[in-house]
Structures are given as structure tokens and as C-alpha cells.
N, C-alpha and C positions, 0 to 999 in steps of 0.2 A: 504494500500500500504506500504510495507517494506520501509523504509528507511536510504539506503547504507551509508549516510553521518553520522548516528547518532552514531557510534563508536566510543572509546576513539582511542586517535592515540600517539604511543607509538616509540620511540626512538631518537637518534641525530646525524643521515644523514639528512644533509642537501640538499634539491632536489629542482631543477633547480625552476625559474619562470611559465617555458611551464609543468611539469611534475604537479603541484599545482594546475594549472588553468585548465586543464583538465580532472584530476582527477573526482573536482567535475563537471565540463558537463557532462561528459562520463556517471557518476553512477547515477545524477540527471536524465539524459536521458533514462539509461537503469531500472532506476524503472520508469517513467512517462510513458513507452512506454508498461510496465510490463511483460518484460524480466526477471526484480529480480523475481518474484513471479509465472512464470514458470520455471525457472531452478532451481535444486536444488541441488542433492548430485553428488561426483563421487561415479557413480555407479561399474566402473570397469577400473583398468590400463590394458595398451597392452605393452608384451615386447615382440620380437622378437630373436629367437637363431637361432646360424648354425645348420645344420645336425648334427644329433647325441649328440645334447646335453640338449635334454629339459629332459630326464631320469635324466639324474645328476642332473639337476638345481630344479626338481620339489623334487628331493632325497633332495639337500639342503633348498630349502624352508620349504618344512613338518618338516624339523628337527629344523630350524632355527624361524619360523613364526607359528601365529595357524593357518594357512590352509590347506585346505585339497584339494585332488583330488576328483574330481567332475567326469568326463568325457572328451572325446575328441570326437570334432568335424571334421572328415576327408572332407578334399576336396582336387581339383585335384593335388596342386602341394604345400600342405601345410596339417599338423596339427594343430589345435587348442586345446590346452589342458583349459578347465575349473578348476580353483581352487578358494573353496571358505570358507570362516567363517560361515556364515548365511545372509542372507539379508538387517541386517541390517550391514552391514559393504562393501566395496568393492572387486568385485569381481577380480584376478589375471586372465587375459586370456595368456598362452604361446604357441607363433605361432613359429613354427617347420617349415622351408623350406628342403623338401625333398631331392631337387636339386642341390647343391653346386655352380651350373651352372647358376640359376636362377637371370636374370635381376629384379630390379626395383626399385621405389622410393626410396625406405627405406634403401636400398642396396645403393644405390648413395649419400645418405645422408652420409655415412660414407667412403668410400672412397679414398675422397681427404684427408682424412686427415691420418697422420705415423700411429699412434698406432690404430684408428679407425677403418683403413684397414687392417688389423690383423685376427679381426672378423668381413667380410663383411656382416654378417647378423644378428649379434648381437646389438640389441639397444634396447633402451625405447621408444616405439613411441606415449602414450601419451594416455589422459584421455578420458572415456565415461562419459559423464552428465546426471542424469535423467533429463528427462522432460516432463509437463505435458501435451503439445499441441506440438509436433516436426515439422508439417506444418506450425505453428506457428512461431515459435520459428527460424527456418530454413527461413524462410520468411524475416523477421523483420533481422536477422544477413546478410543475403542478401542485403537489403535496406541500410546497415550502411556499405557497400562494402567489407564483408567478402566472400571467396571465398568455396564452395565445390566440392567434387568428384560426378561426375552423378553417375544413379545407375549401369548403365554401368561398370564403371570402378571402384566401389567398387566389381562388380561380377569375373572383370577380376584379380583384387588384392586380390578378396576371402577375406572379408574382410564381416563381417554377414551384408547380407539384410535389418535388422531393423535398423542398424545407419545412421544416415547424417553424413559423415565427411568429414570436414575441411581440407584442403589445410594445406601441413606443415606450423608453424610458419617459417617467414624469421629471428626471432629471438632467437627461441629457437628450430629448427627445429623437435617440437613434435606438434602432432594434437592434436585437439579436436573436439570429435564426440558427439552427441545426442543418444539419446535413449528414445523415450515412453515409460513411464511404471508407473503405481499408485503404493502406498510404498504396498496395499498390494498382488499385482502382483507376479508370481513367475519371475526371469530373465531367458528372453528365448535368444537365440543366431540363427537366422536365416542361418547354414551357415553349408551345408555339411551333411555325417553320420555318425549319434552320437554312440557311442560306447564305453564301458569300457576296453581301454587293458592293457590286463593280465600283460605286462611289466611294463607300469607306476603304476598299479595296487598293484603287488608287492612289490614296490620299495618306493612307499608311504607310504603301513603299514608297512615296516620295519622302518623306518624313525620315526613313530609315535611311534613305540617301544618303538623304542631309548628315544622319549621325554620322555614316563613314567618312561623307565629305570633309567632316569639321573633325573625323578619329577622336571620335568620343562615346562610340558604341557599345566599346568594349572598358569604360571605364564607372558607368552608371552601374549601381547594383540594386537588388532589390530592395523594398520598402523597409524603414527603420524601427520605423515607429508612426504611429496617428498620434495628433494630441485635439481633446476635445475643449471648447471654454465652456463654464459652465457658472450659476448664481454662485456666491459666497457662500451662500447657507448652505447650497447643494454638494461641497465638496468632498465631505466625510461618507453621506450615503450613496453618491452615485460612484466612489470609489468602491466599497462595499456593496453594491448592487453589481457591480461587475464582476465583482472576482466570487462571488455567488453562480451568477452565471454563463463562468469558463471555470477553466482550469489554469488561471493566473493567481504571484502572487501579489504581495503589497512591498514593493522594493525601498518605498521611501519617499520622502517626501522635502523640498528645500525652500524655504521663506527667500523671497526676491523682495525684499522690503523696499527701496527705490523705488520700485513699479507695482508696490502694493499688492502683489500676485504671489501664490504659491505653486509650485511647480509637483507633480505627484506622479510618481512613477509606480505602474504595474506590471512582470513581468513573466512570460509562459515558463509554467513549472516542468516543462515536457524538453523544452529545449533551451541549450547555451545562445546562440547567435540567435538576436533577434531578427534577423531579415529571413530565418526560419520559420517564425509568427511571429509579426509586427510587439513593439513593446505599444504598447495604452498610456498615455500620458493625460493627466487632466489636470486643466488651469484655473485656478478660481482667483479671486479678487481678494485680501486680507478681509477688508469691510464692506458693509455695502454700500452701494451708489447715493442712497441720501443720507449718509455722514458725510461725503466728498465734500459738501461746504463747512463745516464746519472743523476736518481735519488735514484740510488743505493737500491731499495726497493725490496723485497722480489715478487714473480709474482704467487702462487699456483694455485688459481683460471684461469687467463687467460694463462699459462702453458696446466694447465689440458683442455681447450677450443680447443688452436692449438692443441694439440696430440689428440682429439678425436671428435672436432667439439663440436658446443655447445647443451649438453643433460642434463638427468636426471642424477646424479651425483649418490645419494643414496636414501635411502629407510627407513625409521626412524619410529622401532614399541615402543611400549608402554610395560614394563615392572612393572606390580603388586607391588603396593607400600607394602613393610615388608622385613619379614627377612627370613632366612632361611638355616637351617644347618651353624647356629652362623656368617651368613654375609648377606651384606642387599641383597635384591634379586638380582639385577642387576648382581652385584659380583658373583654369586651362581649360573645364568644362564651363564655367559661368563664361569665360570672355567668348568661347566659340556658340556659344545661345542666345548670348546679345548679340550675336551677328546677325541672328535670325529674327532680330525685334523682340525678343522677350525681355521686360526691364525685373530690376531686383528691387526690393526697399532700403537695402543698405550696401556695404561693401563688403566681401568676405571678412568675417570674424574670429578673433580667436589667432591662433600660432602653435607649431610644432613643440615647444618647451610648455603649452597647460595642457597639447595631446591630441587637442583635435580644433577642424577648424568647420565654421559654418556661413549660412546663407538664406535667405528668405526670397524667395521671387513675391510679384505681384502678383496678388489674387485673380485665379481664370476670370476670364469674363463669361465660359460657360459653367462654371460652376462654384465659383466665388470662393474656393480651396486656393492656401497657397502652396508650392514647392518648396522644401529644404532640403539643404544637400548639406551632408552632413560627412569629413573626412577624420577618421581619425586614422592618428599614428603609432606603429609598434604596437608594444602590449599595452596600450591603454584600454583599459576594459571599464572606466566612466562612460557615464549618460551623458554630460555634459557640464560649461564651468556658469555659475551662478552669472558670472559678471557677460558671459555670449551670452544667458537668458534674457538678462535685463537689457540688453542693446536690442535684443532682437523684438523682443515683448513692445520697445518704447518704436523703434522703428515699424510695428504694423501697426502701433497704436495710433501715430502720426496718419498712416494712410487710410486708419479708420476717420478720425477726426474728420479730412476732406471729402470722405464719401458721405458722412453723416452730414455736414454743410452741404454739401448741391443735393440732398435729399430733401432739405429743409427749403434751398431754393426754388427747387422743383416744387414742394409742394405748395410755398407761398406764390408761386406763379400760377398753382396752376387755382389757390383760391380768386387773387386779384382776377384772372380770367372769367370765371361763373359770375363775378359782378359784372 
């Protein structure tokens, strides 16, 4: 039997009395019950775009990430695009609403909020698990009062037949779905008719061009980590809401007090290298947004919450430790991607002597996710150094700020207009 408690635990947030005493029921429970040792990897993310935009975003991933285009899975009022590395790593599913018209869940989720309603059907909606008994598994998360979709209403959401999934988080409003499958299984998607087209088709291996062009193809590596933002108050249980519902564990947690943010790291107890199954990162705000007047502190994190609801913030791959064309990679994949129009929010971060170095691009325009590339050096086997958090935290906080401003111009324009 796996045992989730047996981790070092790494950082200096300090977490409540109820957050401590939980922790371990929870994890002691969910290996006694042997939930750790059927759940294993994220097998695949789900992101969700408007009409007309999964060509471009699938154009920028292939050039940006090593994935590839796989297939698309049509159904009646949605595409699903397949993209993938190889099996051992996870798979990108992008779901395409045909309709612009189109009610639902995931659409509602974003809504209420200025900048989220923007792109009504753009979002991150959240992880697939492998697992090795999903009746199982589905059962036992049932018994401990977690809720899911019948298959009903996965049919009516066109959402593929083979997963159980999860009811949104109340706290981080992304799901988590199941999937049977043994590692040496190929991944199937029960959903629609599969087909290669011509259009994504093209637009992929132009993109893969591009990466040989710029010899940068072979230097992107798989995904690092996801980090989500989320309310203040929500940071303690939707960390413990997750590692209920995987096989993660609680690695730690570190106060970025300059940018009022805490940084919370969880990680697969199944595997060493996270680009094995993504590490889970979640960001929350020290305090909440109406103290901000009165304790004069800086707000990125819970800013970026209210303008878009609480989601998956970015997307952090793994860049090949060396050098190349007399700069260290990292440096050498960002200059050859601004070649291609992609801007960043800052300048590569960090240095060889704290171990590793990073980077934030600007938010897609098809799905409002940033990229990090993330290089570390040697045996450095950290997450990351506090002082890249807080550069990087204040540098999207700034890009939040101007989006929030023409949001607010927009909307003032568009009242003065109805008069």
C-alpha cells in the first residue's frame, strides 16, 4: 500500500489547524481505502475554445509545445481535437463549440465574471485520471460525497462515453474525470466521428516546420506543471479537494508576501519526474480583495480571480537543460518564438547559480492560458525560487490590470452608446 504521508514537506506557509488535521485523515483514508493505488497519472487536460478558434490555438501549441495533432472527434454541436506526445505523457483534448449560441455548464462558468465573458466558451475545464478499476474508483469517491455527471448528461455535453466526470469544483470551478485504461493500453476517446481534417491538418505541419526551422523541436519537453488561481479563502480546501480526488501528494506550500500570494505545490505519488503527471500548483491571495484598501498590498492573484473566475491560470512545459546557439536553451527557444510574433510578459528569469530559469508568455487569445517554460539545471530537483514567483506573479498581474481597464472601457462605451 502507497503511503501518501511518507513525503518530505517543503516550504513556510503557514496552514490553518483544520487544513493539518485533515490532510492527514483524508490521505491516510484514501490509501487505507486504496484509492492511492488505483488512481494514477493525468492522462489528458480538457480546454475549451469559441468558434473559430481551435485552428489558431492548435497552430500555436504545435509551434509552442511538442504536440502534435492527433485527430478530431466530431459530434453534434462540438469538435474535439486530439493532440498528443506519446502515451507516456498527457494527452491535450480541444473542444470546439460550433455554435456561438450554445448554452451550458462550462459557458456559465465564465460568464458572471468582466473579462471571462469576453470569451464565453473559452476555458480550462480540467483533468482526466487514469484508473485502474473506474467502477471502483467512481464508487468509493461517491461514498466520500463527491458528486458526478450521469451518463446521460455526459452524452448531452458530448463529453466521450468512457469518462466518469465530476461535478465542477465549487472551488476551483474545473472537473475531474476518470478514465480506465492499463499504461499499456492505447487512449481511446469514446465520442463522435473520428476524422483527420485537412485544415487542422495543415496548419499543424506548418507549425512543426516552423519548430525545425527555428531547431527548437527537439528542445520543448512535456508539461511541468498546471497552476490554478483561486479565492483566498478557497486555498486550504481546494488543495485538499484534490488530493482526495487523485493520487497526489501535499509537497508544500511558500508565502510570496510582496505579491501577497501563496504558492502551493501538489505532487503524483506514483511518479519522480513531473512531466510524467503534471505537478498541480494552486495560487491564492494572502487576504482578501476588500482588505486591499485598507492594507495597502499589492492583489495579482485575487484581481486575476474576479476578472475571470477562479481557473487554470497557465501551463508550464519543460525546457532541455544546455545551450545552444551561445545561450542557454531556454533563452534560445523564447528568442526563436518571438520570431514568430509570440510576445512574453517579462524577460527570462532566474540564473544557473538558484538552478533554474523561467518565462511567462502572453495569454492565448484563444484560450486566455499563459505558457511557461520552465529550464532547470543539473541536479536541481526544486519547484522553483520565491523571488522568479514574485517577478513572474507581478509581471501577469500588470497584464491583468490592462485587460481589466479596456474591459471597463468597453463597457463604459458601450453604456454611453444605449443612451
Amino acid at each position: 500500500m502507497t503511503i501518501s504521508l511518507d513525503f518530505a514537506r517543503h516550504g513556510d506557509k503557514e496552514n490553518s489547524p483544520f487544513f493539518e488535521e485533515y490532510l492527514v485523515r483524508l490521505l491516510e483514508e484514501r490509501d487505507r481505502v486504496g484509492l492511492t493505488d488505483m488512481i494514477f497519472e493525468i492522462d489528458a487536460i480538457m480546454i475549451t475554445v469559441d468558434p473559430g478558434h481551435s485552428i489558431g490555438y492548435i497552430c500555436e501549441l504545435c509551434l509552442m509545445t511538442p504536440y502534435h495533432y492527433l485527430v478530431t472527434l466530431e459530434s453534434e454541436s462540438h469538435w474535439t481535437h486530439i493532440l498528443r506526445v506519446d502515451l507516456d505523457y498527457p494527452d491535450i483534448l480541444i473542444r470546439e463549440v460550433k455554435d456561438p449560441k450554445i448554452q451550458g455548464i462550462f459557458r456559465s462558468l465564465n460568464e458572471v465574471y468582466p473579462i471571462g465573458a469576453r470569451k464565453p466558451n473559452s476555458r480550462y475545464m480540467g483533468e482526466i485520471l487514469r484508473v485502474s478499476d473506474l467502477h471502483s474508483v467512481t464508487e468509493l469517491q461517491k461514498e466520500r460525497e463527491f458528486r458526478f455527471f450521469s451518463q446521460d448528461q455526459i452524452r448531452k455535453m458530448e463529453l466521450p462515453g468512457n469518462f466518469a466526470v465530476g461535478k465542477p469544483s465549487p472551488y476551483t470551478h474545473n472537473v475531474v474525470s476518470y478514465m480506465e485504461r492499463s499504461p499499456e493500453q492505447l487512449r481511446v476517446y469514446a465520442l463522435g466521428i473520428s476524422s483527420i481534417r485537412y485544415d487542422i491538418q495543415e496548419a499543424y505541419l506548418a507549425a512543426k516546420e516552423l519548430q525545425k526551422l527555428h531547431q527548437i523541436d527537439d528542445l520543448i519537453l512535456p508539461i511541468d506543471h498546471l497552476a490554478t488561481r483561486i479565492y483566498s479563502q478557497n486555498r486550504e480546501v481546494a488543495i485538499l479537494e484534490w488530493l482526495s480526488l487523485s493520487s497526489y501528494y501535499y509537497w508544500g506550500s511558500y508565502d510570496i508576501k510582496n505579491q501577497n500570494s501563496s504558492t502551493n505545490v501538489t505532487k503524483n505519488v506514483h511518479f519522480d519526474e513531473a512531466i510524467r503527471s503534471p505537478v498541480k500548483v494552486f495560487t491564492a491571495n494572502n487576504t482578501p480583495y476588500f482588505v486591499n484598501h485598507l492594507e495597502k498590498m499589492p492583489s495579482p492573484t485575487e484581481t486575476f480571480v474576479r476578472n475571470y473566475g477562479p481557473r487554470l491560470h497557465h501551463v508550464a512545459l519543460a525546457v532541455r537543460d544546455g545551450e545552444r546557439g551561445n545561450m542557454e536553451n531556454i533563452e534560445y527557444v523564447v528568442k526563436q518564438i518571438k520570431q514568430e510574433g509570440q510576445d512574453f510578459l517579462l524577460d527570462v528569469i532566474g540564473s544557473k547559480d538558484e538552478g533554474l530559469k523561467q518565462i511567462f508568455s502572453n495569454a492565448s487569445e484563444h484560450s486566455s492560458l499563459i505558457i511557461e517554460y520552465v529550464q532547470r539545471y543539473g541536479e536541481f530537483d526544486g519547484f522553483f525560487t520565491k523571488k522568479n514567483v514574485a517577478e513572474l506573479t507581478h509581471a501577469a498581474g500588470v497584464a491583468d490590470e490592462l485587460l481589466e481597464l479596456q474591459a471597463e472601457s468597453m463597457s463604459s462605451d458601450s453604456i454611453k452608446d444605449s443612451h
